[in-house]
C-alpha positions as CSV (number, residue, x, y, z in Angstrom):
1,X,216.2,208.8,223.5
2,X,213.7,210.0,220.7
3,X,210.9,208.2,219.0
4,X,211.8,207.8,215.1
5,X,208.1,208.3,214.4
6,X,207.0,211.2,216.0
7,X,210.2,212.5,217.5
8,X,209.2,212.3,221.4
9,X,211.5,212.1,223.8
10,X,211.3,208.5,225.0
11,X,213.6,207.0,228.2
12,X,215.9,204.6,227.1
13,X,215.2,201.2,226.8
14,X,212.0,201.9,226.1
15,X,210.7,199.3,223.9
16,X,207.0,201.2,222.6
17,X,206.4,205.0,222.6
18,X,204.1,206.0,224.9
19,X,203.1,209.0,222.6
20,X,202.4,207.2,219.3
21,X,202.5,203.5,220.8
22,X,205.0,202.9,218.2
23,X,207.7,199.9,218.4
24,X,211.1,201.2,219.3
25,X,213.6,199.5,217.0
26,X,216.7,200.9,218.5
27,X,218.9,198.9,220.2
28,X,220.3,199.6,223.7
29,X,223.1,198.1,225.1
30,X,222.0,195.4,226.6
31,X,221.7,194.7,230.2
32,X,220.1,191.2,232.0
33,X,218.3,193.7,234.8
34,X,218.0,196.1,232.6
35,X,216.2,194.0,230.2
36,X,214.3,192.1,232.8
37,X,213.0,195.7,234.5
38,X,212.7,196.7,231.1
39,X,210.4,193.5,230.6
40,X,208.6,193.7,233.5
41,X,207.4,198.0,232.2
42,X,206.4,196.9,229.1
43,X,204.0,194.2,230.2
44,X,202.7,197.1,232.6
45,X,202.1,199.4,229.7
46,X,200.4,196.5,228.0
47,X,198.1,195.5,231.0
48,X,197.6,199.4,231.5
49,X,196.4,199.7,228.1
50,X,194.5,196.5,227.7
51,X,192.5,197.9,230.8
52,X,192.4,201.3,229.4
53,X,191.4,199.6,226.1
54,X,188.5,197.2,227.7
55,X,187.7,200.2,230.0
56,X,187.4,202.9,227.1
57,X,185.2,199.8,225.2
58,X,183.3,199.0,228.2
59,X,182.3,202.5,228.2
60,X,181.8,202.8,224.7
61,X,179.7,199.9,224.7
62,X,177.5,201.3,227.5
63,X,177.2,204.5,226.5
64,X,175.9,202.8,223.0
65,X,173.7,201.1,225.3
66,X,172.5,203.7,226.9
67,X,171.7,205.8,223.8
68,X,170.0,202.5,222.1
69,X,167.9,202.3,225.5
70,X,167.3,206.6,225.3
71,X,166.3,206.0,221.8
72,X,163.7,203.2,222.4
73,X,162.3,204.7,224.9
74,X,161.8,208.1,223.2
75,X,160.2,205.8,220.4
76,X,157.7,204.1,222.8
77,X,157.2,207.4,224.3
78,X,156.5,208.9,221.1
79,X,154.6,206.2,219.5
80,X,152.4,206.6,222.8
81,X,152.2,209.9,222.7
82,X,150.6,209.3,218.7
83,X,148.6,206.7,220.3
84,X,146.9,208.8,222.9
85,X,146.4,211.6,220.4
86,X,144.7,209.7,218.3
87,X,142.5,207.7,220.9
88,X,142.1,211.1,222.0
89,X,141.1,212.6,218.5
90,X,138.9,209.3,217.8
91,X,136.8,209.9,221.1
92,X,136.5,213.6,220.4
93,X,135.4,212.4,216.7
94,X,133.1,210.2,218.6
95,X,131.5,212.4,220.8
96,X,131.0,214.8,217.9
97,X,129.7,212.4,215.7
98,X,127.3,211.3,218.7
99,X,126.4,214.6,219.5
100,X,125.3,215.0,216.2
101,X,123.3,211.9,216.0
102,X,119.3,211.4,216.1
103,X,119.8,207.8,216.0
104,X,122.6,207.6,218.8
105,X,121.0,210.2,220.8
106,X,117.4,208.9,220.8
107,X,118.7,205.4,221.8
108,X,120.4,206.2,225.0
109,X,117.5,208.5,225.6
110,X,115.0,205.3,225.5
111,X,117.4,203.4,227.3
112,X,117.7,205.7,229.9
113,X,113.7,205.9,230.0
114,X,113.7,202.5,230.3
115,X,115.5,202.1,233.4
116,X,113.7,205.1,234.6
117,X,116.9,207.6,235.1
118,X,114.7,210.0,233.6
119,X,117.4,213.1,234.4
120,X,119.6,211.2,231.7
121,X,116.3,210.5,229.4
122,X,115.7,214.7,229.3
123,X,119.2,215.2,228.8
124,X,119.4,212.7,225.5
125,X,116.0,213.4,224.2
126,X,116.4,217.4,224.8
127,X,119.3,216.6,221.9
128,X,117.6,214.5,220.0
129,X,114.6,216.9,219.4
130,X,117.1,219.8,218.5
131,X,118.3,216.8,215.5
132,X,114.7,216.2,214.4
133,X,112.2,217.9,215.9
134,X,109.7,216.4,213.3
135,X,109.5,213.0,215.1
136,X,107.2,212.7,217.9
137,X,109.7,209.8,220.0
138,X,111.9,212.6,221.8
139,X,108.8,214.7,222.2
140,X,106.9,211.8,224.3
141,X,110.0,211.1,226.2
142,X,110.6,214.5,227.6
143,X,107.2,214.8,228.6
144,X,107.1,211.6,230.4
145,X,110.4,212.4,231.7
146,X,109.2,216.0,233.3
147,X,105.9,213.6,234.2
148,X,107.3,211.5,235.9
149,X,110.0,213.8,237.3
150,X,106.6,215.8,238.8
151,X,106.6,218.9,236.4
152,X,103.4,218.2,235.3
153,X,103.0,222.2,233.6
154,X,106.1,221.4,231.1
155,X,105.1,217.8,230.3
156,X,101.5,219.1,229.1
157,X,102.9,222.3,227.3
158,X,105.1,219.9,224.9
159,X,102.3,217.3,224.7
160,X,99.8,220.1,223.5
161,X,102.4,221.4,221.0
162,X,103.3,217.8,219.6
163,X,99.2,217.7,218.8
164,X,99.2,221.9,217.6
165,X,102.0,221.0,215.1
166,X,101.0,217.6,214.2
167,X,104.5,215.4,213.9
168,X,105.4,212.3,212.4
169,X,104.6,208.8,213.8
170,X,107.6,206.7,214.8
171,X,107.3,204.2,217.5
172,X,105.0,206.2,219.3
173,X,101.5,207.5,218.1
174,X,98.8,210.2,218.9
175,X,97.6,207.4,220.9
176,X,100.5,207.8,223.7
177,X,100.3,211.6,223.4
178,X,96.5,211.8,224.0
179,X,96.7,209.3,227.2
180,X,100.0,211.0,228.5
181,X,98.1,214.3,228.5
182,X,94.6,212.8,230.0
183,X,96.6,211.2,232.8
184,X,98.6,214.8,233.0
185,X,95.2,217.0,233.1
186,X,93.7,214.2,235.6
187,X,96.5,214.5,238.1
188,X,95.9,218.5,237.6
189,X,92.1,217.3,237.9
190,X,91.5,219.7,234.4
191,X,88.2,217.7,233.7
192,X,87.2,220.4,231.1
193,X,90.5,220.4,229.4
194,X,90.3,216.2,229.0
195,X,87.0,217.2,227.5
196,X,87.9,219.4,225.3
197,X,90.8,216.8,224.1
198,X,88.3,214.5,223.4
199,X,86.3,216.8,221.3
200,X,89.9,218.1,219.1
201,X,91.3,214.6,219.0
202,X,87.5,213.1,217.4
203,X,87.8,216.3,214.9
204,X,91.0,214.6,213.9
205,X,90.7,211.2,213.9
206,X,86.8,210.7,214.1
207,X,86.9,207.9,216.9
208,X,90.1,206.1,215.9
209,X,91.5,206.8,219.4
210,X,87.8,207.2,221.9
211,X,88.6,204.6,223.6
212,X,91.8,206.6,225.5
213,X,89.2,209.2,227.3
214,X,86.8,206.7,228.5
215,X,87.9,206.0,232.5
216,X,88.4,210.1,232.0
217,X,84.9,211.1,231.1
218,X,81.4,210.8,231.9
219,X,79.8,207.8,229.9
220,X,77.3,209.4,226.7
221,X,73.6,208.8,226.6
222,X,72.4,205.2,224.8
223,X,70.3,205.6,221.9
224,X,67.2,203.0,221.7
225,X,67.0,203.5,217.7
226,X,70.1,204.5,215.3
227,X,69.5,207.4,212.8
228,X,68.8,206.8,209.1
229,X,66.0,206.7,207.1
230,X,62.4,205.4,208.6
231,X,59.1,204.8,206.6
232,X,57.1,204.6,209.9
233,X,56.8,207.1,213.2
234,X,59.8,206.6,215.2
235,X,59.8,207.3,218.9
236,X,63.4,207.5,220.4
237,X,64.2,206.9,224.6
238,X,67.8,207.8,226.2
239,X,69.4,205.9,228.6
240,X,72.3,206.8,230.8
241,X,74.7,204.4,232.3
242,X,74.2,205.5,236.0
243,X,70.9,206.9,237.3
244,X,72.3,209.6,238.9
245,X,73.2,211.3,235.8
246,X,71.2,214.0,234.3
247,X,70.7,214.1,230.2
248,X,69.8,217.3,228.1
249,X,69.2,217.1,224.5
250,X,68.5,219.0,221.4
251,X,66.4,218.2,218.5
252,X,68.0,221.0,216.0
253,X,71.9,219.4,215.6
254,X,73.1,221.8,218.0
255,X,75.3,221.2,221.0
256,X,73.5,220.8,224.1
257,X,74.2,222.7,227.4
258,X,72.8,223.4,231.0
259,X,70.2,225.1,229.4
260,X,69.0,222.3,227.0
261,X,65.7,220.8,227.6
262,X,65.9,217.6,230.3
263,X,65.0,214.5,228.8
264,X,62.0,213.0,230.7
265,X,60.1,210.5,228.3
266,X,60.9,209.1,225.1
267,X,60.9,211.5,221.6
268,X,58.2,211.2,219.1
269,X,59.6,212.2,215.9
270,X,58.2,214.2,213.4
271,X,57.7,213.4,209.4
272,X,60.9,215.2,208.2
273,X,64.5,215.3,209.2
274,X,65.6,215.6,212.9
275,X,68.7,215.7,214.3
276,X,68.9,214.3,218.4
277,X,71.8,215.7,219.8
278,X,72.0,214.5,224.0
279,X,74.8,214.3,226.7
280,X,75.2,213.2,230.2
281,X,75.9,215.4,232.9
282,X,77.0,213.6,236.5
283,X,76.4,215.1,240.0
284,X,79.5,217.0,240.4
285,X,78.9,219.0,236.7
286,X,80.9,217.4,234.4
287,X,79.3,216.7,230.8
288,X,80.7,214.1,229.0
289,X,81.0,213.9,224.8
290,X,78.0,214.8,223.2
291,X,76.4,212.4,221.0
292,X,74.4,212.7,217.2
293,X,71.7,210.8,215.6
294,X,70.0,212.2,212.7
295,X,66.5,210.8,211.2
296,X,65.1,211.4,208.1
297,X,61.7,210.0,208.5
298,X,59.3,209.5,205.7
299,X,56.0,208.5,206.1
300,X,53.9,206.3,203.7
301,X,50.2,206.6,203.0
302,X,47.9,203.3,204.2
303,X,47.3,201.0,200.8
304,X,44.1,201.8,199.3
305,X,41.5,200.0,200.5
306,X,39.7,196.6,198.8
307,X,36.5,197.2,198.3
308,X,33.7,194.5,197.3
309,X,32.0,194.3,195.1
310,X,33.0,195.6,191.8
311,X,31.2,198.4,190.4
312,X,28.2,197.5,188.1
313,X,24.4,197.1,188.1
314,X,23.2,194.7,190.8
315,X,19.0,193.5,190.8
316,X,19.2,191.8,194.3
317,X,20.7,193.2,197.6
318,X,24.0,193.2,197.8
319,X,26.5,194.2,200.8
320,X,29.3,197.0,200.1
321,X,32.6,195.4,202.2
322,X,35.6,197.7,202.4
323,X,38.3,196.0,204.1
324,X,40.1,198.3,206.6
325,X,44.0,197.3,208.0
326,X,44.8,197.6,211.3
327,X,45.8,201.0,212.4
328,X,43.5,202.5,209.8
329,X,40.3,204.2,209.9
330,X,38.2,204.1,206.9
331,X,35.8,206.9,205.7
332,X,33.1,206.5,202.3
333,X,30.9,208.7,201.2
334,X,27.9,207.9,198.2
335,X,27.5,211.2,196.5
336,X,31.3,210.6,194.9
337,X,32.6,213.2,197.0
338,X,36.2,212.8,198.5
339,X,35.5,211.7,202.5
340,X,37.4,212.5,205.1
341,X,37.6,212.1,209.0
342,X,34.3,214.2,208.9
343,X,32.5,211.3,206.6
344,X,31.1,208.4,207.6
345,X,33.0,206.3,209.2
346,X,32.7,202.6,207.8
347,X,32.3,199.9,210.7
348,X,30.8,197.5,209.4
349,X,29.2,196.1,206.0
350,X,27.1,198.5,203.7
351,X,23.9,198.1,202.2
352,X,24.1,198.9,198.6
353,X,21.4,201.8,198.2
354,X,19.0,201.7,195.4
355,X,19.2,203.6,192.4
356,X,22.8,204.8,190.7
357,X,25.3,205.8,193.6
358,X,29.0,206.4,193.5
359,X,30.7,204.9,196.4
360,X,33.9,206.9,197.1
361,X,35.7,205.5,200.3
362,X,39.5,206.4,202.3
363,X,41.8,204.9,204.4
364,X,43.2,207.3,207.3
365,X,46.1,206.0,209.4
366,X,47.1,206.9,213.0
367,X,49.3,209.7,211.4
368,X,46.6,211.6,210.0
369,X,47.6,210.7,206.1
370,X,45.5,209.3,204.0
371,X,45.5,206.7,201.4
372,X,44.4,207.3,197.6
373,X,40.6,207.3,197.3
374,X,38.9,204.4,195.9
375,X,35.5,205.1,193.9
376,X,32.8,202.2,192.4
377,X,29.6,203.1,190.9
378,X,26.7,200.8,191.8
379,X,23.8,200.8,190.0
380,X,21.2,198.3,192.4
381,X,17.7,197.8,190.4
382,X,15.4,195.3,192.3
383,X,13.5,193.1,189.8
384,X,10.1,194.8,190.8
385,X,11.4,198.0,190.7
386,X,10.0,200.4,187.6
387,X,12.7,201.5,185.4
388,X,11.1,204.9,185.2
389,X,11.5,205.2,188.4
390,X,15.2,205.2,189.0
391,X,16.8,207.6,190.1
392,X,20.0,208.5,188.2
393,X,23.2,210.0,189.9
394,X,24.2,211.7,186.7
395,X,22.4,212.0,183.2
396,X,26.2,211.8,181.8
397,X,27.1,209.0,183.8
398,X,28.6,206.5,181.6
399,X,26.2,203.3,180.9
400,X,28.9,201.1,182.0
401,X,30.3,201.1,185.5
402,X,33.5,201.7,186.0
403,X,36.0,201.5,189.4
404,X,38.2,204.3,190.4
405,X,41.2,204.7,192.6
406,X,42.0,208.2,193.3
């Protein structure tokens, strides 16, 4: 039998086409067992192809399944993929931007100081100096670090560049560079080179920062008197701190050596200006800082002296006082001449001569200077004396008597 839709070749009695699935409206003859059988084969064919059918879905279904699962996970794999690229890029960002940074890099080097790792400290502060080498914090670090880390020679050749180039302050100072290097040159036992520290770092900062070479160096000489300026003799005695140092001084403002004169006694110093410059040497050589005081030392001449009585004419005795200060020395002569330390020297009260006299009298201190001269002119004329008589000093003396200072 053939199919009326698509013309296969069917077998007879078949109710549905198994080519096109098609009903099969033509009519056999009809038969009970033929029927029944005929039946029983269609309800295979329809089980068959409801199983095919559910089979085919079942395996559409899971294939769908499977390609939704393959396509999630390629997603997720994907997206994780992105994800680690960009965590990826963002720490490589990091680390550039880090590796770039003062700030970051001179943090971790402090914290690594800190805890004393000092092989991460060089590491981070090496970097940081290359970022900013105008900033004295990595500088200090590194030294400390190769300090610490017993390289002793590369900690004091940064120290003693930070101080040749002069950097800026941050949170450390020329303070922590001058005692790093001290306790650097002290473990080398460089005495002359802490010395010589001193001497560059009070050039610099006058004595903003002595106090950092003190337990270093030998103490200076004491001074009994400052400098400045004196209107009396000045005598001037140096101490040292321990006995068993040795001083040598100057008196011209220049530095002292071995070969300066030992001080022995104390220093009498001149009228004028004098500089004192002295310095302590200890048993084993070493000089400490040298030390200045300069003194300008002017002297003043003695007060003239009083002298009584006034000049005039006198008819009774009368005594010529001069009163002379302690420390003085006082010289008069009566011919008006100006004394000296060759005149008479005045002790005690004068007997006014007779006659017209000029009384001329000095003071001389324990210096040597004098005072202004101080003249009177006595003219003594007992009552019974005879006018005539008198003799005069000068014809052109004045007739009234007049009192110098000179």
């Amino acid at each position: 039998m053939i199919c009326q839709y698509c013309g296969q070749e069917i077998d007879d009695g078949a109710i549905w086409c198994p080519a096109c699935g098609r009903e099969n409206r033509m009519v056999p003859d009809y038969s009970l067992i033929e029927d029944t059988e005929f039946q029983e084969q269609i309800s295979k064919q329809e089980r068959e192809k409801r199983i095919k059918d559910s089979l085919e879905e079942e395996e559409l279904n899971r294939i769908k399944r499977d390609n939704s699962r393959r396509r999630r996970a390629v997603i997720v794999i994907f997206t994780l993929i992105i994800i680690g690229a960009m965590v990826i890029g963002e720490m490589k960002y990091q680390d550039y931007v880090h590796a770039h940074s003062y700030d970051y890099q001179i943090e971790h080097a402090q914290l690594s100081f800190e805890d004393k790792d000092y092989e991460s400290a060089l590491s981070y502060a090496d970097t940081a100096s290359t970022l900013d080498s105008d900033k004295i914090a990595p500088w200090y670090i590194l030294a400390y670090s190769y300090y610490e880390l017993g390289d002793n020679d590369e900690a004091a050749n940064i120290l003693e560049t930070v101080l040749n180039n002069g950097l800026i302050m941050d949170e450390y100072t020329p303070e922590d560079i001058y005692s790093l290097l001290c306790s650097v040159y002290d473990e080398n036992g460089e005495y002359d080179k802490i010395r010589n520290l001193a001497i560059d770092c009070k050039e610099k900062y006058e004595d903003e920062y002595a106090s950092v070479f003190n337990q270093y160096l030998v103490e200076v000489p004491v001074f009994s008197e400052l400098g400045g300026d004196y209107e009396k003799p000045v005598t001037v005695s140096l101490k040292a701190e321990s006995s068993s140092y040795t001083i040598y001084y100057t008196l011209d403002g220049s530095e002292p050596d071995l070969n300066s004169d030992v001080y022995k006694e104390a220093i009498v110093l001149p009228e004028g200006e004098t500089t004192i410059t002295a310095v302590c040497v200890d048993s084993k050589g070493n000089m400490s800082l040298s030390v200045s005081q300069t003194y300008e030392i002017t002297l003043l001449p003695p007060d003239p002296p009083n002298v009584t009585p006034a000049s005039g004419t006198y008819t009774s005795a009368v005594s010529v006082i001069v009163e002379v200060p302690t420390g003085c020395t006082a010289y008069y002569t009566w011919d008006g001449s100006t004394p000296d330390e060759d005149s008479y020297e005045y002790k005690n009260p004068l007997d006014m001569p007779e006659g017209n006299n000029i009384f001329t009298v000095i003071l001389i201190d324990t210096n040597g200077i004098s005072s202004k001269t101080v003249t009177r002119n006595y003219v003594y004329i007992p009552d019974n004396t005879d006018l005539n008589n008198v003799n005069t000093q000068d014809e052109d003396s004045e007739d009234e008597a007049v009192d110098e200072e000179v």
